[in-house]
N, C-alpha and C positions, 0 to 999 in steps of 0.2 A: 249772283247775289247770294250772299249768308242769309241761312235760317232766320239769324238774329238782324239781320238789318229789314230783312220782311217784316218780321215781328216790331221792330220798333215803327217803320214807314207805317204802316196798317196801324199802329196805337194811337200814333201822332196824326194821323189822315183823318181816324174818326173822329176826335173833339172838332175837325173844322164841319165835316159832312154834318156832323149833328147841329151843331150851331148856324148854318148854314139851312139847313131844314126847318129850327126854331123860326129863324129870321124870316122865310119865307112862308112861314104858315101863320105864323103870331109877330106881323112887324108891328102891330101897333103897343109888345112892349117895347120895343125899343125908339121908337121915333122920337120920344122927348130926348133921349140920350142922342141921338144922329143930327136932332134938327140943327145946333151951331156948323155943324162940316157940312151940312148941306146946301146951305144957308152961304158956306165959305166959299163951297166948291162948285155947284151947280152954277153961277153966272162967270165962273171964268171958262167953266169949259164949253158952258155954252157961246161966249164969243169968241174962242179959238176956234171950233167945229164949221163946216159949213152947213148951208142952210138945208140941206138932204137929207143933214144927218141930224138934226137937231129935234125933227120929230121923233123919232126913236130915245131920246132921252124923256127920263122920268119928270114929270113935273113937279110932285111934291116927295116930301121926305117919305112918304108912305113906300110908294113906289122906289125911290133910291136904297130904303132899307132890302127892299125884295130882291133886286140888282145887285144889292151886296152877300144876301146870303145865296144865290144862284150862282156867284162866282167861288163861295168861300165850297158849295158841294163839286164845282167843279174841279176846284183849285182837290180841295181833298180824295179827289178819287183817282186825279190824274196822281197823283202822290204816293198814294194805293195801288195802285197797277202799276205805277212805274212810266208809265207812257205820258212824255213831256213831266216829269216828275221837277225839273227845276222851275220850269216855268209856272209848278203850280206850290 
């Protein structure tokens, strides 16, 4: 890997890892902004999931914003290191 594709993975890694941190530390700015996709999204996946799994999801928008910034620092670090980089 070039100097410069480090440099740019690691610029473009940070904005998620940061927003990702916001969202988990301060989700109640964003929850008026989340609650229609949550509101969209939360009752279909809960009747595709089975019943094992369905404790482990978030119940309110609170919690589904926290879920999302936990993914976007993972998403950003695996991006960062390189390790599963597409996946994230």
């Amino acid at each position: 890997m070039s100097l410069l594709r480090f440099v740019a993975r690691s610029m473009l890694a940070s904005y998620f890892v940061i927003n990702g941190v916001k969202a988990f530390r301060h989700p109640e700015d964003l929850v008026e902004a989340a609650q229609p996709v949550a509101d969209a999204l939360l009752p279909k996946v809960d009747a595709v999931l089975p019943e094992s799994v369905r404790g482990y999801l978030p119940e309110d928008t609170t919690g589904f914003v926290k879920c999302t910034g936990i993914a976007q620092v993972v998403g950003g670090l695996s991006l960062a290191t390189g390790i599963g980089r597409r996946l994230g």
